[in-house]
MARDO-289991 format. One record per residue (C-alpha): x, y, z. Coordinates in steps of 0.25 Angstrom, whole numbers, plus 5000, padded with zeros to 4 digits. Example, Ala and Ser with C-alpha at 12.3 -4.5 7.8 and 13.67 -1.06 7.14 Angstrom:
REM residues 2
5049 4982 5031
5055 4996 5029
This chain:
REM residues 131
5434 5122 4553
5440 5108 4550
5431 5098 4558
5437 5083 4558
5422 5080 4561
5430 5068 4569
5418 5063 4573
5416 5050 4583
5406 5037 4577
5399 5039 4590
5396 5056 4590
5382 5061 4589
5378 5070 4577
5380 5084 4580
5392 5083 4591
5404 5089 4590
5412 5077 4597
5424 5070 4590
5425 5083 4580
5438 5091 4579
5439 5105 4572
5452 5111 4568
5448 5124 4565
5456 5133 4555
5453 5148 4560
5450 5155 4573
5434 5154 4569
5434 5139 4568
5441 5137 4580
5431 5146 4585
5420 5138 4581
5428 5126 4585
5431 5131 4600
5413 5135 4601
5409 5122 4597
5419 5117 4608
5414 5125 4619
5399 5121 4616
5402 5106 4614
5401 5099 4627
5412 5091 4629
5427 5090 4627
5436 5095 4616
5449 5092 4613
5457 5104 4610
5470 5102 4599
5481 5114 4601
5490 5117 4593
5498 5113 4600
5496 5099 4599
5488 5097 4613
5474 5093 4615
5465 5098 4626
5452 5090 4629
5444 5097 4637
5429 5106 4637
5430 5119 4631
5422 5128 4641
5426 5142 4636
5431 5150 4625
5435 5164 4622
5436 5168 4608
5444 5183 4606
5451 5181 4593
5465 5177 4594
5463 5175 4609
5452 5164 4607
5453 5154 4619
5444 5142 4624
5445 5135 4638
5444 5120 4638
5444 5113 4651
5454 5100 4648
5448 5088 4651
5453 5082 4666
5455 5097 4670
5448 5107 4675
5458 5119 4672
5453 5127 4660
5463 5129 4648
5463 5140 4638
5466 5138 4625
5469 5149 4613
5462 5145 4600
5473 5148 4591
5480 5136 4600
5468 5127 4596
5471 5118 4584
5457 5108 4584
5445 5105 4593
5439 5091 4594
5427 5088 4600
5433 5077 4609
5424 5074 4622
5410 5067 4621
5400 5081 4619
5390 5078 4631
5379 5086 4624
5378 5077 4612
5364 5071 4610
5357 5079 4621
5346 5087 4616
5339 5098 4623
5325 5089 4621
5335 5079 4629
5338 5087 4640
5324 5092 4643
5318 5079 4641
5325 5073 4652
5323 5086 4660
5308 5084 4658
5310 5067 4662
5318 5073 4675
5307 5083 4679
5296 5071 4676
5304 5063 4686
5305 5074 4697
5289 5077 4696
5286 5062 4698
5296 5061 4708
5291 5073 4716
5275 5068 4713
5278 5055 4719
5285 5061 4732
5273 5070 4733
5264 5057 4734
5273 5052 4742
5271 5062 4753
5257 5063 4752
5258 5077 4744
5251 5072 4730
C-alpha cells in the first residue's frame, strides 16, 4: 500500500495523523479502512470521483465486492455509506485524540482522582463528628 507518510513536524511517533494511503488492491484498502475505523479522529476520504469526505468512520462492512464503511461527515450527523471500490485514498486528516495517552496515564490520574475523593470524604466525616 503506498503511504505518502505525509507526515506533520508536530506529529507524535507512532500516530497515524497527517498520513495518506492509496492503496492498490481490495486487501490494502482493507487494511487502510481498519486502521481508520480504530484511529480516533477524522479522516478525509478521496473518491474517485474527485470529492472528499471528512468525517469519523464509525463502521464497516467488508463482503467482497460489496465492502462498504460508514463515515459520519464532519458538521453532520447523517451517516454516509461509501462502497470501497469508490474509495481512491484515505488520509488521516483530524488531530488522533488518543495520541500520547497511555493506559499507565489513564489509571494514574484515576488513582490521583480516587486519592482526592477519599480525603474529601475523610474530611467531611471529621467535619461531622464521624471520624
Amino acid at each position: 500500500m503506498t503511504d505518502t507518510k505525509n507526515h506533520s513536524v508536530d506529529s507524535v511517533a507512532g500516530s497515524l495523523e497527517g498520513r495518506v494511503f492509496r492503496p492498490t488492491s481490495l486487501a490494502e484498502l482493507t487494511e487502510a479502512v481498519e486502521l481508520a475505523f480504530d484511529y480516533r479522529g477524522d479522516v478525509t476520504i478521496v473518491l474517485k470521483s474527485g470529492q472528499s469526505l471528512v468525517g469519523y468512520l464509525f463502521n464497516r462492512q467488508v463482503r467482497g465486492s460489496e465492502s462498504s464503511l460508514e463515515l459520519f461527515p464532519s458538521g453532520s450527523s447523517l451517516a454516509q455509506k461509501i462502497c470501497y471500490n469508490e474509495i481512491l485514498a484515505i488520509a488521516f486528516t483530524g488531530e488522533d485524540t488518543a495520541t500520547g495517552k497511555s493506559w499507565e496515564a489513564w489509571i494514574s490520574k484515576k488513582e490521583s482522582e480516587r486519592q482526592a475523593e477519599v480525603q474529601r470524604v475523610a474530611a467531611d466525616a471529621k467535619t461531622r463528628g464521624i471520624l
